[in-house]
PyMOL CGO cylinders between C-alpha atoms (Angstrom):
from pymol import cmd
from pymol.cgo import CYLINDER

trace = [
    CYLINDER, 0.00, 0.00, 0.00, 1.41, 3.36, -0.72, 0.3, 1, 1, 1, 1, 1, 1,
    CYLINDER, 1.41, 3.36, -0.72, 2.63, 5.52, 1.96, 0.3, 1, 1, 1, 1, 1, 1,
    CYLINDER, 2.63, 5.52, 1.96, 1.90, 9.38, 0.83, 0.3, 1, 1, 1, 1, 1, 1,
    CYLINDER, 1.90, 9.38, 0.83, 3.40, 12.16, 2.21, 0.3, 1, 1, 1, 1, 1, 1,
    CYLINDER, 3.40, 12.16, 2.21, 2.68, 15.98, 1.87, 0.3, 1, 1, 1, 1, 1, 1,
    CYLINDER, 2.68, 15.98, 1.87, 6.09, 17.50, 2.50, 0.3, 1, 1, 1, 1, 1, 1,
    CYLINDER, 6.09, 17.50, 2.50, 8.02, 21.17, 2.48, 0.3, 1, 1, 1, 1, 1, 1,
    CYLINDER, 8.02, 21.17, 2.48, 11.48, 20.17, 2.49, 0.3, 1, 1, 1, 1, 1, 1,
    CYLINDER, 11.48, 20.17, 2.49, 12.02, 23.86, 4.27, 0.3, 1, 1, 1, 1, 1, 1,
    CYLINDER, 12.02, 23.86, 4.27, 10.69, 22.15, 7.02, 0.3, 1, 1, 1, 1, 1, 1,
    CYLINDER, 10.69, 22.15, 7.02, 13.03, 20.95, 9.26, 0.3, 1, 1, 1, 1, 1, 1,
    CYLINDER, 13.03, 20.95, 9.26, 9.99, 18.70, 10.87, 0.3, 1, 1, 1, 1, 1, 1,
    CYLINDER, 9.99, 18.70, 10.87, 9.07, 17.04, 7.40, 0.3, 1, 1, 1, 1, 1, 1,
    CYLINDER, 9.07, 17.04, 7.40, 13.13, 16.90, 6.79, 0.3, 1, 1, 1, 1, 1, 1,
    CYLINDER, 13.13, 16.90, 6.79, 13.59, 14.58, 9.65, 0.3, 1, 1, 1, 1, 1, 1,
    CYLINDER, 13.59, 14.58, 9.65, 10.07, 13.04, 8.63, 0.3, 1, 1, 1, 1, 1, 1,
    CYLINDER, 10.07, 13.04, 8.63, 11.09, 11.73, 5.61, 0.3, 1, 1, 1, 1, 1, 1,
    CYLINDER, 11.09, 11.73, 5.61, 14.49, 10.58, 6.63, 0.3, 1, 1, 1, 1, 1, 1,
    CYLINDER, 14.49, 10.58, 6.63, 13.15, 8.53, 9.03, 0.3, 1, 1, 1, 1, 1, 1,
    CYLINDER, 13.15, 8.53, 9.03, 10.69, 6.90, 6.82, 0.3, 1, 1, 1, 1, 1, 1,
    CYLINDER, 10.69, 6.90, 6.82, 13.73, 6.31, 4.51, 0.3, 1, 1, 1, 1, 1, 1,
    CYLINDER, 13.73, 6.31, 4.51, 15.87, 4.77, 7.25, 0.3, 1, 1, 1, 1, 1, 1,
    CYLINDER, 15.87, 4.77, 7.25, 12.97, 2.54, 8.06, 0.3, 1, 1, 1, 1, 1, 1,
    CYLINDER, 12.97, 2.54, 8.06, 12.53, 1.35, 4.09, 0.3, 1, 1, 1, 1, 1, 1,
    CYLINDER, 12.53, 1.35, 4.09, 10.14, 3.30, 3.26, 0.3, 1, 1, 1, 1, 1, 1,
    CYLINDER, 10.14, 3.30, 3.26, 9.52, 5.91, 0.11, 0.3, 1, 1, 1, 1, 1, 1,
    CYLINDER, 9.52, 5.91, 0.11, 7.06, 7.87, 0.26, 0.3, 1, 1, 1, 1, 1, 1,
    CYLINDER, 7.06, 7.87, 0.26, 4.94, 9.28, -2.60, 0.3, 1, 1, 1, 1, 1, 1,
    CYLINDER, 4.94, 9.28, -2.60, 6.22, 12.52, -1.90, 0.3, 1, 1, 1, 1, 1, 1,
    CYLINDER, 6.22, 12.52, -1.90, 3.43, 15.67, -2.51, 0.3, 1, 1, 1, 1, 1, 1,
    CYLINDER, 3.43, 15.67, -2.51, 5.14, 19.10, -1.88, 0.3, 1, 1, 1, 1, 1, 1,
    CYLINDER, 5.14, 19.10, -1.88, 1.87, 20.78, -1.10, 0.3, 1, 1, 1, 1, 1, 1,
    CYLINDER, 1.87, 20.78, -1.10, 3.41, 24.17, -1.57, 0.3, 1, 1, 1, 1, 1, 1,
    CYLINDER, 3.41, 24.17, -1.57, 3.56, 23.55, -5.47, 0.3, 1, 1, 1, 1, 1, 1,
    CYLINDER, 3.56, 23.55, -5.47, 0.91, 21.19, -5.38, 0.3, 1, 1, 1, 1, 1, 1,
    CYLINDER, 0.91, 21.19, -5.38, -2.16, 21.57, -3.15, 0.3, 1, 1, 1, 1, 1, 1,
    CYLINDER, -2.16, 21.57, -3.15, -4.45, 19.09, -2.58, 0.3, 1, 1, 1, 1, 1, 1,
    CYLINDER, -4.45, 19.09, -2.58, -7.64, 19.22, -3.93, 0.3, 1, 1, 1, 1, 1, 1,
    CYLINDER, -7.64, 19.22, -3.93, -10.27, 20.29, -1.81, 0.3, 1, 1, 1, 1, 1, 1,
    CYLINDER, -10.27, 20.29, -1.81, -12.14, 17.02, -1.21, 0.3, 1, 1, 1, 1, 1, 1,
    CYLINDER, -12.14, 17.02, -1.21, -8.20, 15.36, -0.87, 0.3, 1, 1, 1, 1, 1, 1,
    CYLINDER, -8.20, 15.36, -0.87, -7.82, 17.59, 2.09, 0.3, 1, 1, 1, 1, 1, 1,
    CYLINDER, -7.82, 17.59, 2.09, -11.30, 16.96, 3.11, 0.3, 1, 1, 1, 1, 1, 1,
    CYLINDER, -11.30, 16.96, 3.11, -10.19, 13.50, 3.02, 0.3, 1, 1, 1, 1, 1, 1,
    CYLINDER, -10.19, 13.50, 3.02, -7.17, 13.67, 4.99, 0.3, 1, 1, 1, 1, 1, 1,
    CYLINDER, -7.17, 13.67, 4.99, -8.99, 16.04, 7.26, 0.3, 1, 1, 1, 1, 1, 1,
    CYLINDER, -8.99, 16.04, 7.26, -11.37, 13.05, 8.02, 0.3, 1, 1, 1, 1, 1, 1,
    CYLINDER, -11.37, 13.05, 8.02, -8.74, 10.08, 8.54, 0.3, 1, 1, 1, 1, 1, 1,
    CYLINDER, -8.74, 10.08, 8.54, -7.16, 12.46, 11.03, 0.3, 1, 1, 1, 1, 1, 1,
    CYLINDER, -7.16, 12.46, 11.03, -10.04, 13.25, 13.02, 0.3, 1, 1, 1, 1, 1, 1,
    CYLINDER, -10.04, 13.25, 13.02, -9.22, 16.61, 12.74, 0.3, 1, 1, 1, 1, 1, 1,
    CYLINDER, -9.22, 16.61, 12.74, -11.23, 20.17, 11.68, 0.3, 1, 1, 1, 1, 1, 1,
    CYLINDER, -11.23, 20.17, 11.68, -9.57, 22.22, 9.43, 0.3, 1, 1, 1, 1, 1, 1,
    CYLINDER, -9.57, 22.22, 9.43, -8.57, 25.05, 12.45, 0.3, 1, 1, 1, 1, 1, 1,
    CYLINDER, -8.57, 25.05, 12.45, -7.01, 21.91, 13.89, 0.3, 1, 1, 1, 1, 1, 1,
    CYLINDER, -7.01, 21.91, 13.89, -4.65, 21.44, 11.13, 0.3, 1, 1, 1, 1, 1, 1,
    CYLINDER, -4.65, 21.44, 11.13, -3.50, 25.15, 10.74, 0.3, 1, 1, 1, 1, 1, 1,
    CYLINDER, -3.50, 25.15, 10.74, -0.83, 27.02, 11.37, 0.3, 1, 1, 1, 1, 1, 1,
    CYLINDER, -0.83, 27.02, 11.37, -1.92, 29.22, 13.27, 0.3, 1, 1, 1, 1, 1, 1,
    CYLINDER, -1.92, 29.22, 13.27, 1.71, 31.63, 12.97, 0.3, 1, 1, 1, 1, 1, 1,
    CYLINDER, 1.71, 31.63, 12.97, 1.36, 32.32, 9.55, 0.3, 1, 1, 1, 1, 1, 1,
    CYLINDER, 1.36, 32.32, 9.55, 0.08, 35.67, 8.14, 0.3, 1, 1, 1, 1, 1, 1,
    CYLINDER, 0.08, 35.67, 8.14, -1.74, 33.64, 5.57, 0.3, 1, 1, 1, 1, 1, 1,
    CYLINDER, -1.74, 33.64, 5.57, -4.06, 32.81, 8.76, 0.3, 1, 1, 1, 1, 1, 1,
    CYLINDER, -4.06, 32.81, 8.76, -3.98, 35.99, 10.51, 0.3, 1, 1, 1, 1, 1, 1,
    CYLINDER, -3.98, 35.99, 10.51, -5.37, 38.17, 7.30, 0.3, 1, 1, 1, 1, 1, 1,
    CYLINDER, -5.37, 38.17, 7.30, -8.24, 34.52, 5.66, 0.3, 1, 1, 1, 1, 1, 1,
    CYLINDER, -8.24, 34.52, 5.66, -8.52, 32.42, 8.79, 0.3, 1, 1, 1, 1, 1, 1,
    CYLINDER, -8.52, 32.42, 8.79, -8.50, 34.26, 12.03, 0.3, 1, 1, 1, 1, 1, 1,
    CYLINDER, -8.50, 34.26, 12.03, -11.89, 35.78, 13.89, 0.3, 1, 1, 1, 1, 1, 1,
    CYLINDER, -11.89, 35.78, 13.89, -13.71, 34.20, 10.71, 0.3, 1, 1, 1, 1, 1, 1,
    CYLINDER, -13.71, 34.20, 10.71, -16.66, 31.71, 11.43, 0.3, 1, 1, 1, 1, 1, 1,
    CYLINDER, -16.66, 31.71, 11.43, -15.81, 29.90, 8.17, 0.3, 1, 1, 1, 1, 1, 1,
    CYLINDER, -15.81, 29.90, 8.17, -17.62, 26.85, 7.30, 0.3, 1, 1, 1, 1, 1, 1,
    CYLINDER, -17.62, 26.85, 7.30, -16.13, 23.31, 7.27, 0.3, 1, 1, 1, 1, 1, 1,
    CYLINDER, -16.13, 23.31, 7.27, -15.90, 23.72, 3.40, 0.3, 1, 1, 1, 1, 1, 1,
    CYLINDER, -15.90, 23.72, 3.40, -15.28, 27.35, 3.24, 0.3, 1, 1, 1, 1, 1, 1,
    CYLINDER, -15.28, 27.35, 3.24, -12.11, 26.48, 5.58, 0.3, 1, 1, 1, 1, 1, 1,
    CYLINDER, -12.11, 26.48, 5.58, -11.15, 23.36, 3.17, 0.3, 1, 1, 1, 1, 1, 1,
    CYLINDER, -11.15, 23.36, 3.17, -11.12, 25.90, -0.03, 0.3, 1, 1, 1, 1, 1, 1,
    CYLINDER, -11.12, 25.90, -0.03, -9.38, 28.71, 1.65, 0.3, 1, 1, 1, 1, 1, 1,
    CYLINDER, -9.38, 28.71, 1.65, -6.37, 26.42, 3.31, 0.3, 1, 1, 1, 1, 1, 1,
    CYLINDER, -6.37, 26.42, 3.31, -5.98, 24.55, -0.48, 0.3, 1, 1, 1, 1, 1, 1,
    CYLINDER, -5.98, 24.55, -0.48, -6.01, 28.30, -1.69, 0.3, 1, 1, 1, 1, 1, 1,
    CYLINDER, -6.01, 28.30, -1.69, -3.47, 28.90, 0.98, 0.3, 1, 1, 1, 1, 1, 1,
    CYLINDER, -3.47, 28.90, 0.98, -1.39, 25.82, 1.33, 0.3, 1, 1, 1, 1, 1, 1,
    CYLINDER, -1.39, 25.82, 1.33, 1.04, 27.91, 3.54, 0.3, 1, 1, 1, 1, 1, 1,
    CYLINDER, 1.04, 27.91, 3.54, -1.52, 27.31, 6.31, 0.3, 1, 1, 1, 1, 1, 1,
    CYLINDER, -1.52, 27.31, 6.31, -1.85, 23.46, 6.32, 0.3, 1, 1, 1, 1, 1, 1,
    CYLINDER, -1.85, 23.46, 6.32, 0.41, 21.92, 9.21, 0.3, 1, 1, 1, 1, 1, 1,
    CYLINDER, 0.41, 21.92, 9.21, 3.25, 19.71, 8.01, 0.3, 1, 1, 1, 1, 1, 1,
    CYLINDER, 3.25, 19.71, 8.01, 3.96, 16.74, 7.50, 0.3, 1, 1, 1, 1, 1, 1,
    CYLINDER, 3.96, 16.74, 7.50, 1.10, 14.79, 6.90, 0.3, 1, 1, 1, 1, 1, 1,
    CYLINDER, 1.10, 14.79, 6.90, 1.92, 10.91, 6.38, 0.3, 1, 1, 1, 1, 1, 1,
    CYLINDER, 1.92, 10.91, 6.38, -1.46, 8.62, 4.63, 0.3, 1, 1, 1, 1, 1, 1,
    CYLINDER, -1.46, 8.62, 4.63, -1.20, 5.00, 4.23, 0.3, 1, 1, 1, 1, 1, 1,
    CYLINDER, -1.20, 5.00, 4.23, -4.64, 3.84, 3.25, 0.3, 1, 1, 1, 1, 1, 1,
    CYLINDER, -4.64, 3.84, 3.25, -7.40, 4.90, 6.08, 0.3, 1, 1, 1, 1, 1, 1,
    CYLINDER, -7.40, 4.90, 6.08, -4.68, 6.00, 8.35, 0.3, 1, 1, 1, 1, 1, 1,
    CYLINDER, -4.68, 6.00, 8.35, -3.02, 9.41, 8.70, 0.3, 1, 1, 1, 1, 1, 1,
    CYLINDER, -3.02, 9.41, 8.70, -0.72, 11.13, 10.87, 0.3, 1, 1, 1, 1, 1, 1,
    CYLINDER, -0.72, 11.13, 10.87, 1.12, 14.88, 11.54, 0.3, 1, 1, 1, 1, 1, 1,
    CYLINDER, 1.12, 14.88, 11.54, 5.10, 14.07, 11.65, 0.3, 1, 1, 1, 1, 1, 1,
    CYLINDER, 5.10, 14.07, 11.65, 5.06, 16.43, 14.96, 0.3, 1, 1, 1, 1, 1, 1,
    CYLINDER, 5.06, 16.43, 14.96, 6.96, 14.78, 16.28, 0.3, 1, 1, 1, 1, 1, 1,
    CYLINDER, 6.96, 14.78, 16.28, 8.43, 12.70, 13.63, 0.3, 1, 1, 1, 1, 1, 1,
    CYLINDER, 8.43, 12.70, 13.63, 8.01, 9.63, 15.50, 0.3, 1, 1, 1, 1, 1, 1,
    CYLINDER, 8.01, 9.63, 15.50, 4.02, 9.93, 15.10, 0.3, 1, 1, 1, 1, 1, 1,
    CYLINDER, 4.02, 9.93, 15.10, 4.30, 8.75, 11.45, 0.3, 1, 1, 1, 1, 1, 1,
    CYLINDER, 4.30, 8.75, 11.45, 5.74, 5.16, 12.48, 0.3, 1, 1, 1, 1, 1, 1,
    CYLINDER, 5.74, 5.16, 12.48, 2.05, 3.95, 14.08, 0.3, 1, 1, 1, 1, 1, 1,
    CYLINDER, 2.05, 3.95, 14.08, 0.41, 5.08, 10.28, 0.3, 1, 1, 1, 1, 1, 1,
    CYLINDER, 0.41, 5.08, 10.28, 3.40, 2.97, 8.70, 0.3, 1, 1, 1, 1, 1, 1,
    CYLINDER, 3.40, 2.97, 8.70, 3.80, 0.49, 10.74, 0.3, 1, 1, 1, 1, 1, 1,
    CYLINDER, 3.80, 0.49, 10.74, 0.51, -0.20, 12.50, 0.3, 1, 1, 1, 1, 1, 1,
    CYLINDER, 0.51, -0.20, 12.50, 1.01, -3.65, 14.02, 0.3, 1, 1, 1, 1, 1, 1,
    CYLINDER, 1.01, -3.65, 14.02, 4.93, -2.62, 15.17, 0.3, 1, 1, 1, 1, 1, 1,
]
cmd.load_cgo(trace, "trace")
């Protein structure tokens, strides 16, 4: 089963993410979300398998969420569109194998998503 993950390789998070996926086996289907959003019903998607709202996967330091997000009552979808619109928002790195998902913060969070039965 593939093991996606949406990366910024700025990130020194989704850096040590990846490597230690790698040093476990693994590659990833890598999806730098920066240059390529997800779709809205992807992030939907992911949103769900997380358990998460959308102001739970934000971050909330960015000035992209300061001047679209914050003091808004924004719908479930009207968050989804505005966070694809402004990927800079969407907390990283997400990890997705199949109906499981996980935030690489820390890292180590990733392994239970990769490795489920470890």
């Amino acid at each position: 089963m593939t093991v996606t993950m949406y990366h910024n390789p700025r990130c020194s998070k989704s850096r040590a993410t990846l490597a230690l996926l790698q040093e476990r086996g693994i590659t990833p289907e890598i999806i730098e979300y920066l240059k390529t959003p997800p779709s809205e019903a992807e992030l939907g998607q992911v949103l769900t398998i997380l358990g998460k709202q959308p102001d739970e996967l934000m971050r909330k330091g960015e000035s992209e969420y300061r001047e679209h997000f914050q003091g808004k009552a924004l719908s479930r979808a009207e968050a989804i569109a505005l966070m694809v619109a402004h990927p800079i928002v969407i907390e990283r790195p997400i990890v997705v194998k199949g109906n499981r998902a996980a935030v690489g913060r820390p890292p180590e969070s990733v392994l239970d998503v990769v490795f489920p039965n470890d």
